[in-house]
C-alpha positions in Angstrom: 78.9 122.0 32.9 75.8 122.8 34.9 72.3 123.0 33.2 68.7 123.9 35.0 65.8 121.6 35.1 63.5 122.3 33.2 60.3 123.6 34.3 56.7 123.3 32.4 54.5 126.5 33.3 51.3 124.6 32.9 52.5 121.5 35.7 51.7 124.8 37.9 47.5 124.9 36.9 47.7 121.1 36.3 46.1 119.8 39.4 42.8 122.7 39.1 42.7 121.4 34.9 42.3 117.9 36.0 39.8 119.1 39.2 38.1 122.1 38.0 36.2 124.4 40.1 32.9 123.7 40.6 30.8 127.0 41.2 26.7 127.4 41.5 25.2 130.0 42.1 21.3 128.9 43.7 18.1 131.0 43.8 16.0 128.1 44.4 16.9 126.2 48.0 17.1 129.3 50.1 13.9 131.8 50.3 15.6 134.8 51.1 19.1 134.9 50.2 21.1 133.4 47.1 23.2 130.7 47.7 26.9 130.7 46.0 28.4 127.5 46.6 32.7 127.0 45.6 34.1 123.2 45.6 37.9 123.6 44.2 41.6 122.3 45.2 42.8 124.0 48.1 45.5 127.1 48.1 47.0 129.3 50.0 44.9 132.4 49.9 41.6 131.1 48.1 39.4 132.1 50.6 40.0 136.0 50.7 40.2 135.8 46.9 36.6 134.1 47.0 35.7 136.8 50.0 36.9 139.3 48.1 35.1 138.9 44.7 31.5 138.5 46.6 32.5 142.1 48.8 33.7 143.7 45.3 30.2 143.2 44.7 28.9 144.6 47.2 26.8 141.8 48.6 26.2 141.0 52.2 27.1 138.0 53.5 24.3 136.6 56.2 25.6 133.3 56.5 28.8 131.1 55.4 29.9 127.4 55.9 33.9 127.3 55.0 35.8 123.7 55.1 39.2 123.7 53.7 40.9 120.8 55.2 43.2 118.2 53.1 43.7 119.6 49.8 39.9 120.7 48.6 38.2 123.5 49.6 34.4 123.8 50.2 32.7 127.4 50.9 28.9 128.0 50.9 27.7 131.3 50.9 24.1 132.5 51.7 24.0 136.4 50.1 21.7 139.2 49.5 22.8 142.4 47.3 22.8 145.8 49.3 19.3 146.1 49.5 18.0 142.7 50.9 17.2 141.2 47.8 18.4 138.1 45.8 21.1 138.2 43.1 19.3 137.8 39.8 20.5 139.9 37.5 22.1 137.3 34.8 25.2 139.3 34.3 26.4 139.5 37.8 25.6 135.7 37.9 27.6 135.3 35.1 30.2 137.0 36.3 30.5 135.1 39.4 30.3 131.9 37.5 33.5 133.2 35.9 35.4 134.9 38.4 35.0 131.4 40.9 35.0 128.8 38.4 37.6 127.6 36.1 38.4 130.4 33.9 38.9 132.6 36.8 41.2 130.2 38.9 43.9 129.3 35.4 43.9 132.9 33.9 43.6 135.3 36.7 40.0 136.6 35.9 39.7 135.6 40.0 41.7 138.8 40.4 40.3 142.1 41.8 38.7 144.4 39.3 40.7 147.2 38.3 38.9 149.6 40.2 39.6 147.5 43.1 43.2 147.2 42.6 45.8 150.4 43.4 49.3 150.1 41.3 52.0 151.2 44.0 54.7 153.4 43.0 56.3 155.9 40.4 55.7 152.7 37.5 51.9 153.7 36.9 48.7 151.5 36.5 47.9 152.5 33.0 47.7 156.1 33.0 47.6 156.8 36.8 50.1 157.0 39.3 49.4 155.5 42.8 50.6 157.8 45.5 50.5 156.5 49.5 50.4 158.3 52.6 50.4 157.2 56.5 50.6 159.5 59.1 49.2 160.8 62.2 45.3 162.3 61.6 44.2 166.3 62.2 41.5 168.1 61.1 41.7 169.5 58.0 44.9 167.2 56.7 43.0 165.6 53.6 42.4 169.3 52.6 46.3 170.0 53.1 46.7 166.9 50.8 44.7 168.0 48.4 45.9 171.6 48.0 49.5 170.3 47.6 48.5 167.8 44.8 46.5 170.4 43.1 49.1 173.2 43.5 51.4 171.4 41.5 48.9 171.0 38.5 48.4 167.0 39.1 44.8 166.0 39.1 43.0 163.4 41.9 41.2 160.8 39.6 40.4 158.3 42.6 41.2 157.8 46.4 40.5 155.4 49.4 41.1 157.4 52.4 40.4 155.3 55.9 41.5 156.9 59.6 41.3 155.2 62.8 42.9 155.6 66.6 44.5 159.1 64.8 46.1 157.7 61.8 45.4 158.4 58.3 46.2 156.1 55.5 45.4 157.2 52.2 46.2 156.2 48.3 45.6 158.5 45.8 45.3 158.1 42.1 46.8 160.9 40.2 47.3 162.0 36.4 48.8 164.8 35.1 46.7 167.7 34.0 47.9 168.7 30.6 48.5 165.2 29.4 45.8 163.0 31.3 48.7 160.8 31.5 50.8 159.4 34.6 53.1 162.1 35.9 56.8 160.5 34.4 58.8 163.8 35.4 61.2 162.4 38.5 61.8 166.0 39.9 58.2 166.9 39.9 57.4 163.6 41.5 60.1 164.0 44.1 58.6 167.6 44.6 55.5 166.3 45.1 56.8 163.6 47.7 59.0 166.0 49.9 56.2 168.9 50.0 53.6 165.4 51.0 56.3 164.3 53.7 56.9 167.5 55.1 53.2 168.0 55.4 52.5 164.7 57.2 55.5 164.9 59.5 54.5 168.5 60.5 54.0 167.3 64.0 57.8 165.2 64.2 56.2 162.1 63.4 58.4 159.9 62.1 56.5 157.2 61.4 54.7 159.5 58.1 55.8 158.5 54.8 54.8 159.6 51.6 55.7 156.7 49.2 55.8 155.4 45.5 56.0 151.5 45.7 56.3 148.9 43.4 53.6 146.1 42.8 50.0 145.7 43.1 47.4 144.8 45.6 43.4 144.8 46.6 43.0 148.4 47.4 40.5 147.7 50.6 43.6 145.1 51.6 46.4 147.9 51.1 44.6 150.2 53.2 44.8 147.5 55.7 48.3 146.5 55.5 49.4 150.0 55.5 47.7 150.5 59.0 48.8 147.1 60.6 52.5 148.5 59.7 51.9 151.8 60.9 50.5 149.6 64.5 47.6 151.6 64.6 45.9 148.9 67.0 48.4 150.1 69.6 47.3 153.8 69.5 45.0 155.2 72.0 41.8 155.8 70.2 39.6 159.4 71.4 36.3 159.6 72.6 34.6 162.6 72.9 33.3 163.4 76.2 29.5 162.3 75.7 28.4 159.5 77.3 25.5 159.2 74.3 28.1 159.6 71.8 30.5 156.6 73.0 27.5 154.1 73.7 27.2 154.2 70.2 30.9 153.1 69.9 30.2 149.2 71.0 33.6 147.5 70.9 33.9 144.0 68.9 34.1 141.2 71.3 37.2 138.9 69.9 38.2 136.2 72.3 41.1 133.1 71.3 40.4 129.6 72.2 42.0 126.3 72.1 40.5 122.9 70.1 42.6 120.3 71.7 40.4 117.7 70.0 41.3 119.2 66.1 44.6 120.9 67.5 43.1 124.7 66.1 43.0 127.8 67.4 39.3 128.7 67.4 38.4 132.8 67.0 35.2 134.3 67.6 33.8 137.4 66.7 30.8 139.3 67.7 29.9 142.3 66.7 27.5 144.5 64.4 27.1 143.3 61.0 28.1 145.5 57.8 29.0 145.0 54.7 32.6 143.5 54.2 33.2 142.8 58.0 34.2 138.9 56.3 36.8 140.7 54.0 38.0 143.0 57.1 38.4 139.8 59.0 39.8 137.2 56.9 42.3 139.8 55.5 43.8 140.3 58.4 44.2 136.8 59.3 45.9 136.2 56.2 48.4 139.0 56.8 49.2 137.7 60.3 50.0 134.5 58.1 47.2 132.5 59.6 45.2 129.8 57.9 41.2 129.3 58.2 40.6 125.8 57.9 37.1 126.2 58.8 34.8 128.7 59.7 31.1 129.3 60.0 29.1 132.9 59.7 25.4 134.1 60.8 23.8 137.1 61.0 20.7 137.7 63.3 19.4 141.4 62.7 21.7 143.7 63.2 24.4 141.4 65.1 26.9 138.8 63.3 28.4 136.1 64.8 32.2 134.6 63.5 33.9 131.2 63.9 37.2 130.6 62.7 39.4 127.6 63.5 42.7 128.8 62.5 46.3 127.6 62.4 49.7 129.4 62.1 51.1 129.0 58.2 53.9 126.8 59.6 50.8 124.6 61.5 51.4 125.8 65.2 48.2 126.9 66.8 48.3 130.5 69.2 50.2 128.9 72.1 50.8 131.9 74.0 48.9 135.0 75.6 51.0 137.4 73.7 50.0 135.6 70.7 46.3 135.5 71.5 46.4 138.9 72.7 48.0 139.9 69.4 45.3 138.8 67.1 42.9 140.0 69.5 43.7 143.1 69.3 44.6 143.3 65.5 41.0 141.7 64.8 39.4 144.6 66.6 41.3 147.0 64.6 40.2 145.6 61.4 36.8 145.3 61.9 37.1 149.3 63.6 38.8 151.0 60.5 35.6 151.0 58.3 32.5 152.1 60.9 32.1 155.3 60.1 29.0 157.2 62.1 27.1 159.9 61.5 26.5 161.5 58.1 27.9 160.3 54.6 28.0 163.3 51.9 28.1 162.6 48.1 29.1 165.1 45.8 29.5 164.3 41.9 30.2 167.0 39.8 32.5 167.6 36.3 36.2 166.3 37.0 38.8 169.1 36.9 42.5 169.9 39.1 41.5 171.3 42.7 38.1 169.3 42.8 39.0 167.5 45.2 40.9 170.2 47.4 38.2 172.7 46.9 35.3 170.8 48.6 37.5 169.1 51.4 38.5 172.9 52.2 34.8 173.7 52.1 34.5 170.8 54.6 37.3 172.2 57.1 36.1 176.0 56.9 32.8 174.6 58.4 34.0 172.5 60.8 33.6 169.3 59.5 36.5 166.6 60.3 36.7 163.7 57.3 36.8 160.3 58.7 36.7 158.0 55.5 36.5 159.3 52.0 36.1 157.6 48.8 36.7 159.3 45.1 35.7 158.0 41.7 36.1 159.0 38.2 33.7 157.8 35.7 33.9 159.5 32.4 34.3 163.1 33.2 32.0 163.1 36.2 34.0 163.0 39.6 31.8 161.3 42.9 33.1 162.1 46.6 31.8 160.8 49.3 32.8 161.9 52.8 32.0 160.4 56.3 32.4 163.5 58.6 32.1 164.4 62.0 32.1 167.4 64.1 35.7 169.3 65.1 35.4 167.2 68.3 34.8 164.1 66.9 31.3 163.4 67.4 28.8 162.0 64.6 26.0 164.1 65.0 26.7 167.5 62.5 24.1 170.5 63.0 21.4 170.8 60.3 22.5 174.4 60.0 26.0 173.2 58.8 24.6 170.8 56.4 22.0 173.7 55.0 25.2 176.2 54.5 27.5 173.5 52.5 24.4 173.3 50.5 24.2 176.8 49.4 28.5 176.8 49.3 28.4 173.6 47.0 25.3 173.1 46.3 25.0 175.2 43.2 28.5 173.7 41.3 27.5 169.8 42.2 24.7 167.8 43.4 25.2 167.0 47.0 23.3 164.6 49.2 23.4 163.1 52.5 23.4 159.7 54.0 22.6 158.8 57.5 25.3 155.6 58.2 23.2 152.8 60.3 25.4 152.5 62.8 24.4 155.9 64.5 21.4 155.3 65.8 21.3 158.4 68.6 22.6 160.8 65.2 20.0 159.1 63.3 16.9 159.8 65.7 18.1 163.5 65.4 18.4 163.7 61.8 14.5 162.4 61.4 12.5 165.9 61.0 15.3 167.8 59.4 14.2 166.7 55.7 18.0 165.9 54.7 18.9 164.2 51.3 19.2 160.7 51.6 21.4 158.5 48.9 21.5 155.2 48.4 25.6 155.2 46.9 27.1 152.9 49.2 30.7 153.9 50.2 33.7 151.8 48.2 32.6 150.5 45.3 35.0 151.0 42.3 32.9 148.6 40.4 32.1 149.0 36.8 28.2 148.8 36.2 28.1 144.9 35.2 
C-alpha cells in the first residue's frame, strides 16, 4: 500500500517569512525623483511583478539598478508620477509599501489590481465575461465589433484594444444587459463567438480567433502574448507615403551581445522613453523564457537607454544568430505595439448597450482609423479613449474633422483631445487650432488610491 508524502503549504513562503522583503520608498536622497528600493529572496518572475506594480501606477521610470544574482534580488528604482513630480501622496506610498513588502509577496496583494487583470473565458471575473479577439486590422473593424456585441443586447463595460504591423488584438469585458450579470447562456455565447469569428476571418484569415479562455493574467501582458502568438513581429508594417510622416516613426535600436567574462547575453535598447517601455520590455523577455540577472535604466530627455544581461531559463546564453535575431526582433515589436501618434480622443459619458459601437461608428463615418483604444467603467459613467489616424494611416487628423465629431458627439458626452508626444510634426500643426487638451493618460484601470 502506497501513501503520498506529505506536503506543508507554508514550507512554500518559508524562506520569504524567515527573509522578509525589505521595501523603502525615499523622498529624501534624490532631488527630483522618488527612490523605491526592493531587497527580497530571488524568484522566477519577481521583477515584472515589481515592474508591473510601479507601471500600474502609472509612474515613469527614469532610472533603475536591477541585481538578481544568487538567490536575493536587489532593484532600485528612481520614479516620478506622470507629471514629473515626486510620489508623496501617503496612500500610494502605503500602498507600495504593501504591494513590495512582505504582505504582498505571502498573500498575493503583489498581484495586479483588478482593473489590471482580464479573467479569460466563458467562467467570468465576477460579473463580467472576458471575450478575446486577434486578427488581421481594417478600418472600421472595432466598429464591426462593437455593433455585433451590441446587436445581441450584451453591454461593453471595459476594453484594451492594441494594433500593430495590421493585427488587432483586443479583450473585451462584457455583461449582460438585463441582468448586469456575466452572460451564462451557452447558445448566446456561442452566437456571439461564430458572428465575432466570421467577422474577423472576413478576409480568409485563418489565423483570427474569437475565444473564451480559462485563467487569468495582467491585461497589458495578455495583449502581449496574444500578439507574440499571432507573430505579429513577422508582418510587414505600412507606412504611408510621406516622408514627414515616417521620420516620425524612429525604429528602436536593439542589438545582442556576448559577456564572455559573466557568461550573459547582454541586450540593449535605445529608443524614446514613455511610460511602461520597462513593462513592455521585461514582459517579453519573460515570455521568451529569459532571465534578467542584471540590468540598469536611464533616461536623458526624451531618449532612454536599456541594459539587460540576460540568460536562457535553462542557463544557456543566445548562442546563435537566429536566436539573437529572434529577440531582436521580438524586442522591437514590444516596445512598437503601444506608440500611438497623433491625436488621443476621450469621451466619458452615461454607460448604456451600443455606447461603445455608436461612437467608434461615428469615428469610421469620418474617416478616422482607431489605433489603440482603452474603455472604462466607473460607476455608471463610461470613458473611451481613442488613438486615431487618418484612413491612410497618418497621425495628423484635419481640424475640420475634429470640429464635426464635436457637434456629432459633442452634445451626448464631453469629448476632448490629446496631442500624444511622440508626434512632433502633428503636434506643430495642432498649435493654433485651439483643440481640447486632457491630461487622462491612456491605460490606467486603477482605482483612485
Amino acid at each position: 500500500m502506497s501513501s503520498l508524502a506529505y506536503f506543508d503549504p507554508e514550507y512554500e513562503t518559508l524562506s520569504i517569512r524567515i527573509n522578509p522583503p525589505q521595501v523603502s520608498v525615499d523622498n529624501s536622497s534624490c532631488k527630483k525623483c522618488t527612490v523605491v528600493k526592493v531587497d527580497s529572496m530571488n524568484k522566477p518572475g519577481i521583477l515584472l511583478e515589481v515592474v508591473q506594480i510601479l507601471s500600474d501606477l502609472d509612474f515613469l521610470i527614469n532610472k533603475a539598478y536591477i541585481s538578481s544574482d544568487g538567490g536575493w534580488f536587489m532593484d532600485v528604482f528612481h520614479v516620478t508620477d506622470q507629471q514629473g513630480q515626486k510620489i508623496t501622496d501617503p496612500n500610494t506610498i502605503d500602498y507600495i509599501e504593501k504591494a513590495l513588502g512582505p504582505k504582498g509577496h505571502t498573500s498575493g496583494v503583489l498581484k495586479s489590481w483588478p482593473e489590471k487583470r482580464v479573467a479569460l473565458g466563458q467562467n467570468s471575473m465576477g460579473d463580467y465575461n472576458a471575450i478575446e479577439l486577434i486578427g488581421r486590422d481594417r478600418p472600421g473593424l472595432l466598429s464591426e465589433i462593437s455593433a455585433v456585441v451590441a446587436n445581441l443586447h450584451i453591454n461593453v463595460v471595459a476594453a484594451e484594444v492594441w494594433t500593430h504591423n495590421r493585427r488587432i488584438a483586443c479583450i473585451l469585458y462584457v455583461n449582460d444587459d438585463a441582468t448586469s450579470r456575466a452572460v451564462v447562456d451557452p447558445s448566446r455565447l456561442s452566437l456571439l463567438e461564430d458572428q465575432l469569428n466570421n467577422l474577423l476571418r472576413g478576409r480568409d484569415d485563418a489565423s483570427s480567433r474569437t475565444s473564451f479562455g480559462a485563467g487569468s493574467t495582467h491585461v497589458d501582458r495578455r495583449l502581449h502574448q496574444m500578439l507574440f502568438s499571432d507573430r505579429d513581429y513577422e508582418y510587414e508594417g505600412c507606412c504611408p507615403d510621406d516622408e514627414s510622416y515616417c521620420s516620425m516613426r524612429v525604429r528602436p535600436q536593439v542589438t545582442v551581445e556576448r559577456c564572455v567574462e559573466k557568461d550573459y547575453s547582454v541586450v540593449n535598447v535605445h529608443c524614446k522613453d514613455r511610460p511602461k517601455l520597462m513593462f513592455d520590455i521585461v514582459c517579453t523577455l519573460t515570455d521568451m523564457d529569459y532571465v534578467v540577472f542584471h540590468a540598469n535604466i536611464s533616461s536623458t530627455g526624451p531618449d532612454a537607454s536599456h541594459e539587460y544581461f540576460i540568460r536562457h531559463r535553462d542557463g544557456c546564453t543566445l548562442e546563435t544568430d537566429a536566436e539573437q535575431d529572434m529577440v531582436i526582433k521580438c524586442l522591437e515589436a514590444a516596445i512598437k505595439r503601444r506608440i500611438s501618434e497623433g491625436l488621443s480622443l476621450e469621451l466619458c459619458a452615461k454607460n448604456r448597450v451600443g455606447l461603445l459601437s455608436e461612437v467608434t461608428r461615428v469615428l469610421r463615418e469620418n474617416g478616422l482609423s482607431v489605433t489603440r483604444a482603452g474603455v472604462t467603467t466607473e460607476g455608471e459613467e463610461a470613458t473611451n479613449v481613442f488613438y486615431v489616424s487618418d484612413a491612410s494611416g497618418k497621425p495628423v487628423v484635419d481640424s475640420r474633422t475634429i470640429e464635426t465629431l464635436r457637434k456629432e458627439i459633442g452634445e451626448t458626452m464631453r469629448f476632448s483631445v490629446r496631442k500624444t508626444e511622440t508626434a512632433s510634426a502633428a503636434r506643430t500643426t495642432e498649435e493654433g487650432n485651439g483643440w481640447g487638451i486632457t491630461s487622462f493618460f491612456f491605460g490606467s484601470l486603477l482605482e483612485k488610491l
